[in-house]
N, C-alpha and C positions, 0 to 999 in steps of 0.2 A: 300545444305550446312547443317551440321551437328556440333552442337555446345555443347563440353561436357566438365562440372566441373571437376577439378583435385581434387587432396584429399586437394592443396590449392584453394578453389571455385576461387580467382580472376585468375588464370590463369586459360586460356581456351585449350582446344585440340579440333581442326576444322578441319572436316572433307569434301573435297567437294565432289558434285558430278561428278562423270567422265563417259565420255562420249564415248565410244567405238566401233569401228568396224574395218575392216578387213584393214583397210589405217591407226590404230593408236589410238590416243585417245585427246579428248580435255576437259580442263576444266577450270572455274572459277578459279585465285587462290586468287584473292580480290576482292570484290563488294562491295562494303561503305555502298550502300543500305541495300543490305541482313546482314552484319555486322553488320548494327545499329539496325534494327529492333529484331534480332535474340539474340542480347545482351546488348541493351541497350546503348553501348559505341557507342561513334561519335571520334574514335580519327582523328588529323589531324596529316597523314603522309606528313615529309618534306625532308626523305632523306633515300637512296636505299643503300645497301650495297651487295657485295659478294663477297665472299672469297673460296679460294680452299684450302683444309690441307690435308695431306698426313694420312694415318693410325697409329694410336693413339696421333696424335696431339690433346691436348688438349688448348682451349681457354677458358681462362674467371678462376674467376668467376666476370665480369667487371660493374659496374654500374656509372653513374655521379651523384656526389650531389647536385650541381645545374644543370637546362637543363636537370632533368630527362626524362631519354628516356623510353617508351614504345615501347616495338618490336614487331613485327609481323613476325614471323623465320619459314623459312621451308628448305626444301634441294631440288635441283634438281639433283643431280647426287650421288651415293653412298648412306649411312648411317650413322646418329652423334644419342649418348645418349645427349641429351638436357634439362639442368639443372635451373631453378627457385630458388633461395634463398629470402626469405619473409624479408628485411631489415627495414621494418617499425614499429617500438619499440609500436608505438599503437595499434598493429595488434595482436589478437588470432593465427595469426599462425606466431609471429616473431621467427627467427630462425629456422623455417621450411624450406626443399627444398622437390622437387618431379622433377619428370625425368622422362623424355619418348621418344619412338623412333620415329626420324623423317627419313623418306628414299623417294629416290625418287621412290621408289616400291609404299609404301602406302599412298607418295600422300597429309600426312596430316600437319597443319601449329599449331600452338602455337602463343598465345598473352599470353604476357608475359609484365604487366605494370607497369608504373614509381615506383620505391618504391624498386625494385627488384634488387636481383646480375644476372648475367645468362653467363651460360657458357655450351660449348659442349666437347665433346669427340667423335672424327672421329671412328667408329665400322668397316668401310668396308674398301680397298683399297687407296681409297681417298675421299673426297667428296666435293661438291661444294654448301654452305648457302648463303641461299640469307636471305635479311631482310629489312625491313620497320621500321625508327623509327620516334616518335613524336616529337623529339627536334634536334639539330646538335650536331654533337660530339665536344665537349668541353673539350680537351687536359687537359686544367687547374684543370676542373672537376671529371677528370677521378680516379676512386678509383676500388682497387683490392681484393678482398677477395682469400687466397692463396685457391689453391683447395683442396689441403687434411685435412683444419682446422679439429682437432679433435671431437669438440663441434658439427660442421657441420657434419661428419662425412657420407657424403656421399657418396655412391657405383658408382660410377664412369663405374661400370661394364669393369673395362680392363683386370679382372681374374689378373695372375703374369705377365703383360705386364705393364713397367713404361716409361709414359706420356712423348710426347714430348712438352717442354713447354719454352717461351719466354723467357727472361730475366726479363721482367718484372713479367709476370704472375709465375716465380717461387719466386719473391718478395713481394708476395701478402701478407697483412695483418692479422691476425687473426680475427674474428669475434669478441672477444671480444677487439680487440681496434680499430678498425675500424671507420670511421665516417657514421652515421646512420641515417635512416628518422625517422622524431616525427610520 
């Protein structure tokens, strides 16, 4: 397993190892041990998710203010651009995002922890995320930062293709009124 800083260092891009021959491929996609050791963090996951979205569904950018969730996000089928926004007002990088590609081609996962907005946008045909988070989803908790906030102003990578997006998620907040972490 391979563990590498974003241009935001608290999220991570994890890369395992995989294991290959002529029947296929197998590999690690969480080990707690190697996790901890490799980054210091001990989170305790208490809940799985996965979803399928069609091509350029976009989700997010969702966080809870209580019951902060840390995720652990990868894809097994298809391609999403996979979005971090930095909502913690005491933080050097608040108001930053970074994005990267997750595919079930290459395999690699994103930790992505409490404090944070996150959201995807489907690249390939369709695709299917799975995720691990630290806390339960908490309805009451749930807040939206809209995804083309200006201030945010990030590439979403959909070139002139427009998002397909919930009702909620196209009633997302702006960044600047949003509720936020200290």
């Amino acid at each position: 397993m391979k563990i590498t800083p974003t241009a935001i260092p608290d999220v991570l891009l994890i890369e395992p190892q995989v294991f290959g021959d002529v029947r296929g491929f197998f590999f690690e996609s969480y080990n707690v041990r190697k996790f901890r050791e490799l980054t210091g963090l001990e989170p305790n996951f208490v809940q799985d998710n996965h979803s399928r979205s069609e091509k350029h569904v976009l989700r997010g950018l969702h966080y809870q203010v209580k019951q902060a969730q840390g995720k652990l996000v990868r894809v097994c089928a298809g391609e999403v651009f996979d979005v971090a926004v930095d909502l913690r007002k005491s933080s050097p990088t608040f108001g930053h995002w970074v994005g990267m590609y997750l595919s079930a081609e290459n395999r690699h996962s994103a930790w992505i922890p409490p404090g944070f907005a996150h959201g995807f946008v489907v690249i390939s045909g369709y695709a299917e995320f799975l995720y691990k988070t630290t806390d339960y989803w908490a309805p009451e908790y749930e807040r939206c930062i809209v995804w083309n906030d200006a201030e945010l102003a990030i590439d979403w990578q959909l070139g002139d293709a427009n998002p397909i997006l919930s009702g909620k998620d196209r009633m997302g907040m702006a960044l600047r009124g949003a509720e936020l972490f200290e």
